[in-house]
C-alpha positions as CSV (number, residue, x, y, z in Angstrom):
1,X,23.4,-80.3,5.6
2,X,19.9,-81.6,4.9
3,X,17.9,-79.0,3.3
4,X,13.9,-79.3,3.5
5,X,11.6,-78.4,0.6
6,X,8.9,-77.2,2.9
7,X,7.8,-74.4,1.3
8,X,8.8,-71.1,-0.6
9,X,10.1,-68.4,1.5
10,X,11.5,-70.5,3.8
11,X,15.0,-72.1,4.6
12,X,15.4,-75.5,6.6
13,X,17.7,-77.9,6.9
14,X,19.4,-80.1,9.8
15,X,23.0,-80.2,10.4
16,X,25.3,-83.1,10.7
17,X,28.7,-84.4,11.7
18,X,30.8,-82.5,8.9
19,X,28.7,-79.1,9.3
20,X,30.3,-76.5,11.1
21,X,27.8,-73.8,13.1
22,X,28.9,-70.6,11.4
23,X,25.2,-68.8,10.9
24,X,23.6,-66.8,14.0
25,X,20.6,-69.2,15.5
26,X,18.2,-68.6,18.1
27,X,18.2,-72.1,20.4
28,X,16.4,-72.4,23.6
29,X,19.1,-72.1,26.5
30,X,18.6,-75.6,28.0
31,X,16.5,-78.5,26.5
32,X,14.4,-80.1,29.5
33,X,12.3,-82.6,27.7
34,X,8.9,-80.9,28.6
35,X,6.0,-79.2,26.7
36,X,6.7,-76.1,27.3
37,X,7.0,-73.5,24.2
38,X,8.3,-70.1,24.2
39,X,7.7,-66.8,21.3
40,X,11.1,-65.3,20.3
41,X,12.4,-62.7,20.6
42,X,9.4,-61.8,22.8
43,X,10.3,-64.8,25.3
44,X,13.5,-65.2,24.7
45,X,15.4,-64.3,28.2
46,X,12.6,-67.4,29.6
47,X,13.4,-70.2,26.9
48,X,15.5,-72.4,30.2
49,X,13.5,-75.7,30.5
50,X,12.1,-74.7,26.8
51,X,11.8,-77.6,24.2
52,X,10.0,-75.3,21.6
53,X,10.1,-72.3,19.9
54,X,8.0,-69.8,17.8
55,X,8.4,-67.0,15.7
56,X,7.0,-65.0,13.3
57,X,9.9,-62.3,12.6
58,X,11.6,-63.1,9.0
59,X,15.1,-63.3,8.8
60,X,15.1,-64.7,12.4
61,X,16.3,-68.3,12.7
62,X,15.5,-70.6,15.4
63,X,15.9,-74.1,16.0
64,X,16.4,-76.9,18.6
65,X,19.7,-79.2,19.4
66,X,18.8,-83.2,18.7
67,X,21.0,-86.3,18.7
68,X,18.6,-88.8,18.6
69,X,15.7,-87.4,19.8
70,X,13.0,-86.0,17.1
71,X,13.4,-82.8,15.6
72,X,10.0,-81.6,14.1
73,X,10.3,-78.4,12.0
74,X,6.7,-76.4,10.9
75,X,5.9,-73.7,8.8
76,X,2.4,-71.8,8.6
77,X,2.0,-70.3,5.2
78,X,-0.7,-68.3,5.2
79,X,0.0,-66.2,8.7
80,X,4.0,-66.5,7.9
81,X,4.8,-68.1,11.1
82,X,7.2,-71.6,12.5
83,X,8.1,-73.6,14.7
84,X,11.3,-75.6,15.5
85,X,10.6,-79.0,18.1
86,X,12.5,-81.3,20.0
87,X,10.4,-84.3,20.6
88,X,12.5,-86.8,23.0
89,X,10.0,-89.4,24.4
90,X,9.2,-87.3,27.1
91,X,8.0,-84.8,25.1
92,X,6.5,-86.8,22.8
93,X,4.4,-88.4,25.6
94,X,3.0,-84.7,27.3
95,X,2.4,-84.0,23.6
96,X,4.9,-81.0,22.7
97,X,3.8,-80.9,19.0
98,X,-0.3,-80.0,20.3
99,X,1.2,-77.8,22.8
100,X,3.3,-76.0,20.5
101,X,0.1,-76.2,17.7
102,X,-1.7,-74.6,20.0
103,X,0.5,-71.9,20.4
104,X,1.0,-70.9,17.1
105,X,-3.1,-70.7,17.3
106,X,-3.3,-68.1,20.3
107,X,0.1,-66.1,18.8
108,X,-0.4,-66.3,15.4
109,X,-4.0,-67.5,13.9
110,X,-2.9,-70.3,12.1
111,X,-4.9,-72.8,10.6
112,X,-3.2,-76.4,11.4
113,X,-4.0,-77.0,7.8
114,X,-2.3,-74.8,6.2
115,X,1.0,-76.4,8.3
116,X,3.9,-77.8,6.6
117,X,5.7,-80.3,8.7
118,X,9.3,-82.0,8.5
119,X,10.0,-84.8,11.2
120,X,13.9,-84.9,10.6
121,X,16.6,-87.6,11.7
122,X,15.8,-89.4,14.5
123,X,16.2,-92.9,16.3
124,X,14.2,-94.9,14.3
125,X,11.9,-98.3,15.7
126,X,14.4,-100.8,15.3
127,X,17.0,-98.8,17.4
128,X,14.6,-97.5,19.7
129,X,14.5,-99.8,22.0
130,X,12.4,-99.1,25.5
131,X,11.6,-101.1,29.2
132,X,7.9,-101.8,29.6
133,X,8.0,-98.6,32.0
134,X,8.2,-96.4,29.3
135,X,5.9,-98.5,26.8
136,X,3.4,-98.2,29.6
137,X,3.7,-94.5,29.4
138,X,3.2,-94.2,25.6
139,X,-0.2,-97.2,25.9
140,X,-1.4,-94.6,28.2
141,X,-1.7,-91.6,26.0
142,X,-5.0,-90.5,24.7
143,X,-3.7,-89.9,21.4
144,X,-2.8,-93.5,21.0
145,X,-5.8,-95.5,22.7
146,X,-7.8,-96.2,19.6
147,X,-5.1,-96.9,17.0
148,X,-2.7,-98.5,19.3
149,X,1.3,-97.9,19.9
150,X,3.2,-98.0,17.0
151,X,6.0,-100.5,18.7
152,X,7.2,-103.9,18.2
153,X,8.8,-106.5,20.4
154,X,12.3,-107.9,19.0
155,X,15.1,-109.5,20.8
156,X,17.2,-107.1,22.9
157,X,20.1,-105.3,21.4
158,X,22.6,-106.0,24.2
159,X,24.2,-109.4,23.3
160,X,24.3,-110.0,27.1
161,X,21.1,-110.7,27.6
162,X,19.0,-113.9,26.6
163,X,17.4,-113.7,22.8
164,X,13.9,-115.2,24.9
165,X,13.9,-111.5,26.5
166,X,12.3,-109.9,23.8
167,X,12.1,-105.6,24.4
168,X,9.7,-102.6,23.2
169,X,10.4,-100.9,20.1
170,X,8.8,-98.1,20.2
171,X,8.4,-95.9,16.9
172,X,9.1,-92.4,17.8
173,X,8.6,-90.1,14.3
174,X,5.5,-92.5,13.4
175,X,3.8,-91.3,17.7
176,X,4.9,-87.8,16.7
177,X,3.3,-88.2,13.1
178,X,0.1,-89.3,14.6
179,X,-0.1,-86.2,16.9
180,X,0.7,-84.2,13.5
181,X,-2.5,-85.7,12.2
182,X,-4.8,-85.3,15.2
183,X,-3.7,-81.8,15.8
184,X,-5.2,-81.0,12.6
185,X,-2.2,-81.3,10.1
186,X,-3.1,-82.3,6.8
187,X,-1.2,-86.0,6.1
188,X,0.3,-84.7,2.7
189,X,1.6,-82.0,4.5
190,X,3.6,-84.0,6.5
191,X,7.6,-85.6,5.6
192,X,8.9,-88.0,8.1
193,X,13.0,-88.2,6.9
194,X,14.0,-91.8,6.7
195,X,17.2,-91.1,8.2
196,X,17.9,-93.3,11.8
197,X,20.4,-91.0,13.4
198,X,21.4,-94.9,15.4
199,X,21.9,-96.3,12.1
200,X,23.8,-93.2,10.7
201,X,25.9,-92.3,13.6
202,X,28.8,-91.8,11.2
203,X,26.8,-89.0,9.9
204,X,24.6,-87.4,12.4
205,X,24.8,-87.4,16.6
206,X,23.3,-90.2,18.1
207,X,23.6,-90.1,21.9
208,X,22.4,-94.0,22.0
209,X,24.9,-95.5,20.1
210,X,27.9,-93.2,21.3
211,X,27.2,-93.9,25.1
212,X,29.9,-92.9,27.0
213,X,31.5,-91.2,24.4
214,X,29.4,-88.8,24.0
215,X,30.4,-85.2,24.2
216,X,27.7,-83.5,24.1
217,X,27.5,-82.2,20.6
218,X,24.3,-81.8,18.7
219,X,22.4,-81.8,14.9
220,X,21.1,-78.1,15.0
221,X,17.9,-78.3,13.0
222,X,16.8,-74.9,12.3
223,X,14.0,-73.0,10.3
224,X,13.7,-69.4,9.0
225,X,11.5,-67.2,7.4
226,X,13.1,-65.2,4.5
């Protein structure tokens, strides 16, 4: 497992390959890639469709199923509350982490400040590789007008295709970092995990580089308050 120093009182960690899913975990019931968050156990029986949850009961663990997608774990301090994320790019684009921010504001009081973030194993830029559909999508976010996308074009991945054709690279944890920033999260406060889950397939799920092989399986990346 990779456990997460973000704070005393707290336990966090993500799973991979080798873990085995023995420890009770609150998960939504089906990942839809929207914005939509949900309060458990309040909201639990409506968490369908749900890419985000929220608690404040200790000794309740939640979490969200990733296997290249970004996992974004937070922790509130001062009002005892968190937050477990899944950030795919379409979630990323409606801006899941403000939405689910915002929440913790109307639920909970928290400060954004006093937030403790981990962005955890992901598909990282170089593996991340996008048609100009979806790069349009992420040059026409708000969040992103002034600084820019963080992307790059390289040559595509698919030896089939001609080395001229260069493709987007879009990076994912640094978009969801920004919308850390802007939604009031204090940059120190905020660990972005090096690990590519494309890169590391061996070790954690990446849906991307398995393709067809597949089976559905999952990192679990959960948080809970002691």
């Amino acid at each position: 497992m990779l456990h997460y120093n973000i704070g005393e009182g707290v336990s966090a960690f993500s799973t991979n390959i080798s873990d085995e899913i023995d420890f009770p975990v609150i998960l939504p019931a089906h990942q839809a890639h929207t914005a939509f968050v949900r309060r458990v156990p309040q909201e639990i029986d409506d968490s369908t469709g749900i890419d985000a949850l929220i608690t404040n009961e200790h000794g309740l663990r939640i979490g969200v199923k990733t296997a290249d997608c970004v996992p974004i774990l937070l922790y509130d301090a001062g009002h005892q509350a968190i937050a477990a994320i899944h950030s795919g790019w379409k979630g990323t684009v409606q801006n899941i982490i403000s939405a689910t921010i915002t929440r913790m504001k109307e639920e909970f009081s928290t400060n954004p400040a006093d937030i403790c973030a981990v962005i955890g194993p992901c598909i990282h830029v170089d593996a991340f590789e996008v048609g100009d559909e979806v790069y349009e999508k992420f040059a026409a976010m708000e969040e992103l007008k002034s600084s820019g996308v963080p992307a790059k074009r390289m040559k595509p991945m698919s030896m089939s295709e001609q080395e001229s054709n260069l493709k987007w690279h879009i990076d994912l944890p640094a978009v969801c970092r920004i919308e850390l920033l802007l939604s009031g999260v204090n940059e120190d406060n905020i660990e972005v995990r090096p690990e590519c889950t494309w890169t590391l397939h061996d070790q954690f799920f990446s849906a991307r580089r398995l393709g067809k092989q597949f089976d559905r399986q999952r990192i679990i990346n959960t948080i809970k308050l002691q």
